[in-house]
Phi, psi and omega in degrees: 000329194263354164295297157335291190282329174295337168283322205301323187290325209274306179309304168336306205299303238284319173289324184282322200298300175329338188273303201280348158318313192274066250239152170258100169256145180249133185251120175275113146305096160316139181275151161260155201264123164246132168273118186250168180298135160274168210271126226219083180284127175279168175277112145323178180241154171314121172077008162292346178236028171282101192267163159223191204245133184213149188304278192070227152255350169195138187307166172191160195230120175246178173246164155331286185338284144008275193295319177288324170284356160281333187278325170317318175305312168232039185272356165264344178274311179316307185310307170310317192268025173289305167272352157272296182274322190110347174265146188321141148327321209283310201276291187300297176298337196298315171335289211264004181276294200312297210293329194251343168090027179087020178079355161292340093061109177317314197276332177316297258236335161238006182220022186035049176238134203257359164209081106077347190322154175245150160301349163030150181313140174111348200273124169267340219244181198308175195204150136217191203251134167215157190266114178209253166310327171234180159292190190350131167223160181291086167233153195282129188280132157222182197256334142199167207300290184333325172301311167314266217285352166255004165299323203279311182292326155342265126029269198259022193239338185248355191239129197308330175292348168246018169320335230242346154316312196285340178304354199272198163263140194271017206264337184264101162275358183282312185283348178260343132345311211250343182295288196256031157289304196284028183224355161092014164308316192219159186245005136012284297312343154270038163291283195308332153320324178275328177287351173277311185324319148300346210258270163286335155311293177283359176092006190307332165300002188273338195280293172333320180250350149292346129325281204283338167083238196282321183302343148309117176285070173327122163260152178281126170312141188279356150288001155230028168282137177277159182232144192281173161350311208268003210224164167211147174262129185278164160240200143282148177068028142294134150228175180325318172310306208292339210267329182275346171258005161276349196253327157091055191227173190242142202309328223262330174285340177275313193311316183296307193295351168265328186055033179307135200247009168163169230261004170260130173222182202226158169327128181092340209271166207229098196267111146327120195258321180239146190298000000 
């Protein structure tokens, strides 16, 4: 018996120590903590994040900023080819701002072509396809943006139809504005509005007299022409609504009156408010 009880004692123990073995632990996850950086907005200078709208081959919206970094960008191949060819430096960026968007433009940005040139008979050299009056249409490709802007000058120095251009001063971007709507450069009827309009916003003209030099002529800015009863000068933050419900006209009746091909119009441009 005593045997007996001495095995029974041994089992006992044996089951509790064993027992006492056996712990559940739950292990607490901490959430993890992200810390983020703060956000550091640097300062524009007045009016640098400020967009407009530019043609281009499909509209796009740049800022000043933008637009000032381009012209910084070709405003010595403009200059050269000023002086090689003869159209205004003023005439040649406003030209390659509008068309290329500041250069974001789809054919800027895959075929380097900064004004919109078509392949037209004759052309050998690379190509892609986009879409603009018509579909895929053919415009000419280069290997750099320069190439383009001596394309350009080129361009309009060989076809017998801008002839009537070189004859102006070169110094009147206004009348070469308006020189090359009426020679079917652009099918526009606010082209030369917009291109002056860029022209005197940035100041382009100084690049004009800085070439011809002392033989510069100043023409009066179309900001300081006065306008009758009929006509608005756009501002900044105009847009077609505002300008028709300041006039008490409907955007479709400002569009007719104009003969606008869609609701972007740019700073400086010159509107009929009345018939």
């Amino acid at each position: 018996m005593k045997r007996i009880i001495v095995l029974l004692t041994a089992i006992v123990l044996y089951s509790c120590g064993s027992s006492n073995k056996v712990r559940t632990t739950t292990k607490i996850t901490k959430p993890a903590v992200t810390v983020k950086k703060p956000v550091v907005h640097k300062p524009k200078p007045h009016g640098e994040g400020k967009t407009e709208v530019l043609e281009a081959t499909s509209k796009v919206g740049v800022t000043t900023a933008l637009v000032k970094e381009y012209i910084e960008q070709y405003k010595e191949i403009a200059n050269d080819n000023m002086r090689k060819h003869g159209i205004p430096s003023s005439i040649t960026l406003a030209q390659g701002i509008l068309e290329s968007g500041a250069g974001t433009g789809v054919l800027a940005q895959k075929a380097n072509n900064h004004f919109g040139i078509k392949c037209h008979t004759g052309w050998n050299g690379d190509s892609v396809r986009h879409d603009d009056d018509a579909e895929q249409e053919c415009f000419r490709k280069y290997e750099h943006s320069s190439e383009s802007y001596r394309d350009h000058s080129l361009f309009l120095t060989s076809r017998s139809r801008y002839a009537a251009l070189f004859k102006l001063d070169r110094g009147d971007y206004a009348a070469w504005a308006k020189g090359l709507r009426a020679a079917g450069y652009a099918t526009d009827p606010k082209y030369p509005d917009k291109l002056i309009g860029l022209i005197e916003r940035y100041e382009l003209y100084k690049l004009d007299e800085e070439v011809i030099g002392s033989g510069y002529k100043p023409i009066a800015k179309t900001s300081e022409i006065a306008l009758d009863d009929k006509s608005y000068r756009v501002s900044q933050g105009d847009t077609l609504y505002s300008i028709s419900k300041k006039f008490n006209l409907s955007v479709d009746q400002l569009i007719e009156l104009n003969n606008l091909t869609s609701n972007a119009i740019s700073i400086g441009q010159i509107l009929k408010v009345k018939s």
